[in-house]
DOLOSE-184302 format. One record per residue (C-alpha): residue in one letter; y negated, x, z. Coordinates in pm, 1 decimal. Each point is the difference from the previous one (the first is absolute). Layout:
<recs>
<resn = A; yy = Y; xx = X; zz = Z>
...
</recs>
This chain:
<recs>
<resn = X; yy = -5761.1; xx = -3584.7; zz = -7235.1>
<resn = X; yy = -361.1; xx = 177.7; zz = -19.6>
<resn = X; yy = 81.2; xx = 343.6; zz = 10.6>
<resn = X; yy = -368.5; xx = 136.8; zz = -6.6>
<resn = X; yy = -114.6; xx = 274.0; zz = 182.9>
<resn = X; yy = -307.2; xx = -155.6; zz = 139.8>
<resn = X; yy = 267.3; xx = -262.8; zz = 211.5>
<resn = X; yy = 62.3; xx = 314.8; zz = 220.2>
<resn = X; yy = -173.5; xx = 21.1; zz = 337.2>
<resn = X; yy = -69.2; xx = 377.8; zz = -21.9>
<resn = X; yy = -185.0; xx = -46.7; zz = -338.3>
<resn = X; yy = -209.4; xx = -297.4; zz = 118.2>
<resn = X; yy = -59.6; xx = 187.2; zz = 275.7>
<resn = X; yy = -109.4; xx = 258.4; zz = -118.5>
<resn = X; yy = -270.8; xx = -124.8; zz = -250.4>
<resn = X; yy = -269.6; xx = -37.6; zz = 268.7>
<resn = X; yy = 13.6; xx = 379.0; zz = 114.8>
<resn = X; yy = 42.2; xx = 108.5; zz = -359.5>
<resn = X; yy = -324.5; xx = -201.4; zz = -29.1>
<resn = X; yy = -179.3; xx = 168.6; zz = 257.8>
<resn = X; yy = 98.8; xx = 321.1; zz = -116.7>
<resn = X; yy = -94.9; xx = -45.1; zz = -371.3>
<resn = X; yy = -376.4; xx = -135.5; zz = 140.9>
<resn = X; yy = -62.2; xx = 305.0; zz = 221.0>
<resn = X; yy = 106.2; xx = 216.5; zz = -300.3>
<resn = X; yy = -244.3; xx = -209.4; zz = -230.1>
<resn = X; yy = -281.6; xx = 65.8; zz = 284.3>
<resn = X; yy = 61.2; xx = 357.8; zz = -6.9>
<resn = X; yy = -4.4; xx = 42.2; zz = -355.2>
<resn = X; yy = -309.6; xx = -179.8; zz = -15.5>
<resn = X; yy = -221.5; xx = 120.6; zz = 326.1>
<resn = X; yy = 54.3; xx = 358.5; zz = 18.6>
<resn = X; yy = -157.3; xx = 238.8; zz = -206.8>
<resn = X; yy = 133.2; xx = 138.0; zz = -349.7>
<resn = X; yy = 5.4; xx = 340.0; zz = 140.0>
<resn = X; yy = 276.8; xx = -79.6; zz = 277.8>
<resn = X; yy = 236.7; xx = -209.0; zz = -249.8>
<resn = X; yy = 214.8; xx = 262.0; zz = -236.8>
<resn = X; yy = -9.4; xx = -43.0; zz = -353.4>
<resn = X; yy = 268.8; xx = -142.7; zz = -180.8>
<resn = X; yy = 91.8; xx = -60.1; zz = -367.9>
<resn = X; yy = 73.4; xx = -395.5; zz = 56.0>
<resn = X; yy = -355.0; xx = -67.1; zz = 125.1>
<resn = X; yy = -175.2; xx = 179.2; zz = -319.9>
<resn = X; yy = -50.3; xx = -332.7; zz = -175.6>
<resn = X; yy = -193.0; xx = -139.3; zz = 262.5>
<resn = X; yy = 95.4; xx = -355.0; zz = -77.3>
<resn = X; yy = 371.5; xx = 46.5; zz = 29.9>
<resn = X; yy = -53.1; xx = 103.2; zz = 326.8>
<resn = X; yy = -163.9; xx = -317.3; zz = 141.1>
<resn = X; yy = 219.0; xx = -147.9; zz = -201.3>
<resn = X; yy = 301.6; xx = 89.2; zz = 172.0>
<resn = X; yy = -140.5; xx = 38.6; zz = 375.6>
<resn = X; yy = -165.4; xx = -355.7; zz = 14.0>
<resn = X; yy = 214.6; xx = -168.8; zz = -231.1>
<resn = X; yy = 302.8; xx = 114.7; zz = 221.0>
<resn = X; yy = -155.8; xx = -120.2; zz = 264.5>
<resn = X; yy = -73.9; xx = -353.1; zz = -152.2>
<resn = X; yy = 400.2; xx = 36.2; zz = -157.2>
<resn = X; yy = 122.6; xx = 65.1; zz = 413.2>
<resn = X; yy = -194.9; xx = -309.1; zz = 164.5>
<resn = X; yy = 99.6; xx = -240.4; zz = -280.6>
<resn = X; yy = 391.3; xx = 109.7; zz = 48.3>
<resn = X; yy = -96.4; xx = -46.0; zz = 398.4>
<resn = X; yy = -140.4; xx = -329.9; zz = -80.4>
<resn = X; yy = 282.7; xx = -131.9; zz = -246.3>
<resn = X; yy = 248.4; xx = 144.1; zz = 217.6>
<resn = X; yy = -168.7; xx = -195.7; zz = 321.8>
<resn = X; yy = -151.8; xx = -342.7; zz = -116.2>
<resn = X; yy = 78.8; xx = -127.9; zz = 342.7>
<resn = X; yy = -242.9; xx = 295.7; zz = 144.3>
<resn = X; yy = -298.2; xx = -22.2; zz = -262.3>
<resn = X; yy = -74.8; xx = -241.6; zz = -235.1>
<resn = X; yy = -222.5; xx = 114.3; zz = -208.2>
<resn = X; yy = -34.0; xx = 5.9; zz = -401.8>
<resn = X; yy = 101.1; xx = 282.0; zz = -239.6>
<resn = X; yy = -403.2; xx = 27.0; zz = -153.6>
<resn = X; yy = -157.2; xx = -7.8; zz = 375.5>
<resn = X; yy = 258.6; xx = 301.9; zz = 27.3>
<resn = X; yy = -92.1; xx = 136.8; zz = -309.0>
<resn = X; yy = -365.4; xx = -5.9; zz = 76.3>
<resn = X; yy = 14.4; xx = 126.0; zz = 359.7>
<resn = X; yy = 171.4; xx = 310.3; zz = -164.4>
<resn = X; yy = -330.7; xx = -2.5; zz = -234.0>
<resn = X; yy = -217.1; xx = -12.9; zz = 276.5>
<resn = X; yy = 150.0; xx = 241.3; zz = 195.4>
</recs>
């Protein structure tokens, strides 16, 4: 029996909004100015902080696309460099 939590409707479900959600935070971070967005300790080191938002992002459409190989079919390095590109 395959008791992970990605068999569960709810959680496959799920991925696609949590997608959209995590790419409209990414576009705010990144399009309005630095005035409007509050500091914050975790975003000091500048690279940590695109490391985490985009590679999150790249981490939550690889789960949606190993969780859903009937849906997309694509490789984990086109994945992996969409989240690069983005």
């Amino acid at each position: 029996m395959n008791s992970s939590i990605f068999n569960y409707k709810i959680v496959k479900g799920s991925l696609p909004w949590m997608i959209s959600i995590w790419t409209i935070i990414i576009l705010y971070l990144t399009l309005a100015p630095s005035e409007v967005i509050p500091e914050s300790s975790i975003f000091d080191y500048d690279k940590f902080g695109h490391m985490a938002v985009f590679g999150g992002w790249t981490f939550l459409v690889g789960l949606f696309t190993i969780t859903n190989p009937a849906k997309v079919n694509y490789s984990m390095r086109l994945i992996a460099l969409t989240g690069f590109l983005f």
